[in-house]
C-alpha positions in Angstrom: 80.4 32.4 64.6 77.5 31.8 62.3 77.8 29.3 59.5 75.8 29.2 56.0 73.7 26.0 55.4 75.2 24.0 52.9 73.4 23.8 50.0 70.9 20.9 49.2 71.9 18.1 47.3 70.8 18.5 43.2 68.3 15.6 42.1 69.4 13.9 38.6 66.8 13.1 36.2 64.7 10.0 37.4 66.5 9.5 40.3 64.6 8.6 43.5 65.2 10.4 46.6 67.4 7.6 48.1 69.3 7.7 45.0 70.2 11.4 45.1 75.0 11.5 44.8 76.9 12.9 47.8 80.2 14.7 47.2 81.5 11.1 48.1 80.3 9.3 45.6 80.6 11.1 42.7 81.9 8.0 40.8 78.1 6.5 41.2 76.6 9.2 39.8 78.3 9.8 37.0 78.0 6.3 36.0 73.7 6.5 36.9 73.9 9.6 34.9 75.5 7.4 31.9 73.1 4.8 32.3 69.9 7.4 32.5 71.3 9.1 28.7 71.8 5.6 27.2 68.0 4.4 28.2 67.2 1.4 25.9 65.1 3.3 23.1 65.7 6.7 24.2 66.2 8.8 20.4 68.0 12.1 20.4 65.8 15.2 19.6 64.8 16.0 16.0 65.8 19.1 14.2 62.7 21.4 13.7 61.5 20.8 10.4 62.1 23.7 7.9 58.4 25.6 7.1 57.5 24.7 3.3 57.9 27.8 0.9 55.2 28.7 -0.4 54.3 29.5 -4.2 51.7 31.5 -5.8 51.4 31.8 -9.5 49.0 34.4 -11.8 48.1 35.2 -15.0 47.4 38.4 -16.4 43.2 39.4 -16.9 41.3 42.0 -17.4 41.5 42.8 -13.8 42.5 46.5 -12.4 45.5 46.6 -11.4 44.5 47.8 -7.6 42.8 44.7 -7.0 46.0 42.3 -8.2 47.5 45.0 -5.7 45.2 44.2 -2.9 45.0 40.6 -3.6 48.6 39.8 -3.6 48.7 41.9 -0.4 46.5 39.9 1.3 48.1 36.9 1.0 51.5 38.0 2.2 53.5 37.6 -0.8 56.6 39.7 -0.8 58.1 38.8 -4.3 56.2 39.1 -7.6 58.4 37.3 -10.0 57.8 38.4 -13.6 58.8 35.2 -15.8 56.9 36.6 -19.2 59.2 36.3 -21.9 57.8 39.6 -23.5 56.9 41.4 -20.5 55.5 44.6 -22.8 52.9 42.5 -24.7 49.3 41.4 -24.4 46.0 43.7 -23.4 46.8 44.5 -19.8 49.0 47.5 -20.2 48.8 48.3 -16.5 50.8 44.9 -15.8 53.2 45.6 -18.0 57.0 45.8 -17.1 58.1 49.0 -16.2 58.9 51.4 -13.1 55.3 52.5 -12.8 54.2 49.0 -12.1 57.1 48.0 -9.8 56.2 51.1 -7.8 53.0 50.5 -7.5 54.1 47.1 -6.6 56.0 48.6 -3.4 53.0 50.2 -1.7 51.2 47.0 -1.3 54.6 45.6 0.4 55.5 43.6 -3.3 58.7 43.3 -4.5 59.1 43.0 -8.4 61.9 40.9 -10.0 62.1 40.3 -13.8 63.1 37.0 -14.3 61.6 36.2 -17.8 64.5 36.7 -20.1 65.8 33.5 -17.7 62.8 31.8 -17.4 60.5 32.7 -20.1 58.7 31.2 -22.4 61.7 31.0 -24.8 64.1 29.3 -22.2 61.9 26.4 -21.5 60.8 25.5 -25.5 62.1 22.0 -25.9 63.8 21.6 -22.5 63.3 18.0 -20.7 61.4 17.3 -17.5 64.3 16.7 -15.5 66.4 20.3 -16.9 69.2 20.6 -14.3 69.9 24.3 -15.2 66.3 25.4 -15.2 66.6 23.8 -11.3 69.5 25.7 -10.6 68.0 28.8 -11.7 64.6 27.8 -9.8 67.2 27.1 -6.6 69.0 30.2 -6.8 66.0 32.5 -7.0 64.3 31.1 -3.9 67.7 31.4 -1.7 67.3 35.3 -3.2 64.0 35.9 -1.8 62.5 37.4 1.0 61.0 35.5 3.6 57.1 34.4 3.0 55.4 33.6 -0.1 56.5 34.7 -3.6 54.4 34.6 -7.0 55.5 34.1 -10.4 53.7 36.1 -13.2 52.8 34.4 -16.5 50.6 35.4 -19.8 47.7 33.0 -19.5 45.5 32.9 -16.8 44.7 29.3 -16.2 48.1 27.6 -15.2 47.5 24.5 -17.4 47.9 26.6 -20.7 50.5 28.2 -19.5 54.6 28.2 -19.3 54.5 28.7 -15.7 53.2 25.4 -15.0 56.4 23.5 -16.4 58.2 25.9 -14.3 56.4 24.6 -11.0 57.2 21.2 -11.8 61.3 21.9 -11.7 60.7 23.9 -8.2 62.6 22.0 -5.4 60.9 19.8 -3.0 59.5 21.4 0.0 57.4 24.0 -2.3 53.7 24.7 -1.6 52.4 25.5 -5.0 48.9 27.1 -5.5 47.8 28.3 -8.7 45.4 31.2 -8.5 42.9 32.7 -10.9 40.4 35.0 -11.0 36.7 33.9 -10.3 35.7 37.4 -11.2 36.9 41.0 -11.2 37.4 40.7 -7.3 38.5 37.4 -5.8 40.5 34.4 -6.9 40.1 31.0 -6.8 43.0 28.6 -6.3 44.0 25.4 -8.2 46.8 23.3 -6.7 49.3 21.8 -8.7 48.9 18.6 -9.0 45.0 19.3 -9.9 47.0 22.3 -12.7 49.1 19.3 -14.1 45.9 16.5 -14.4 44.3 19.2 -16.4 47.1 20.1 -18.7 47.8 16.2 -19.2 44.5 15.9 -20.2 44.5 18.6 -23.0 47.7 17.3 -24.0 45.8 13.4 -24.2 42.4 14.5 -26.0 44.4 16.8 -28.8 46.7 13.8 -29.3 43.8 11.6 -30.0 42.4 13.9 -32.2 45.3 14.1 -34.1 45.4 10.5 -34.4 42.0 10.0 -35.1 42.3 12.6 -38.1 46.0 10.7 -39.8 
């Protein structure tokens, strides 16, 4: 009668050859596997870190409204987040809230989301640094999103004169903020945010001294 071969013995993790368990002495390998998992110094694995979300803000300008289209397009955002207080104000009637501009949002792949009646000019007058429900708000709207970056829509189009820069300094840690504005009628020009916040502290500073200087 033919027999099967019996199968070869399994190696451990750095075990030697000589060191490789019988089915007799199963008692010694359970103990070598013990000591090989409780290695002086060996760490457990770490969690894979979480990617950063990223941030885009933007001002209106006298830009067409196909080229914010294309722009925002190209750099994957997937959530334009209008915070204007007055969404139906300034020049740039194209950019103004309204179905038209959400739908035209939709064929570059851009959600719209009007969050300025929440986080508009208005709500942030006098509020402290450290506004807890501002950060809720903040909070809640990122866990809404879509995956991939998302941009919130001011007035101004330099970030240091405007509200949207108070708003990026109650986002959670674990934000990439990038400021963009427009270098011309075609491409943009980013400004991070802690270069944003040096510059609006120093307008703040040199109007302060004037001030002083003039009482």
């Amino acid at each position: 009668q033919r027999t099967s071969p019996e199968p070869e013995p399994m190696a451990y993790p750095g075990s030697e050859p000589d060191d490789i368990p019988s089915a007799s002495s199963t008692g010694v390998a359970s103990e070598r596997r013990c000591r090989w998992s409780k290695t002086k110094g060996s760490a457990p694995p770490s969690a894979p870190s979480m990617p950063k979300r990223v941030v885009y803000t933007l001002g209106t300008w006298r830009v067409s409204r196909e080229v914010y289209l294309w722009q925002l397009s190209s750099l994957g955002v997937k959530l334009l987040v209008d915070v204007r207080g007055n969404p139906r104000s300034g020049r740039e009637e194209q950019l103004f809230r309204g179905k038209d501009f959400a739908r035209a949002l939709l064929t570059a792949g851009v959600r719209y989301e009007y969050w300025g009646d929440k986080l508009g000019e208005d709500a942030l007058e006098g509020i402290e640094h450290e506004d807890e429900d501002v950060k809720r708000l903040l909070k809640g709207l990122l866990a809404s999103a879509p995956p991939g970056p998302i941009c919130l829509l001011g007035h101004i189009h330099e970030p240091q004169g405007c509200h949207r820069l108070k708003l990026c300094d109650l986002l959670p840690a674990g934000c990439d903020v990038e400021h963009l504005m427009w270098a011309d009628h075609r491409n943009i020009k980013t400004l991070n945010h802690s270069e944003a916040r040096s510059l609006r502290d120093r307008w703040v500073n040199y109007f302060m001294e004037r001030r002083a200087l003039e009482e």
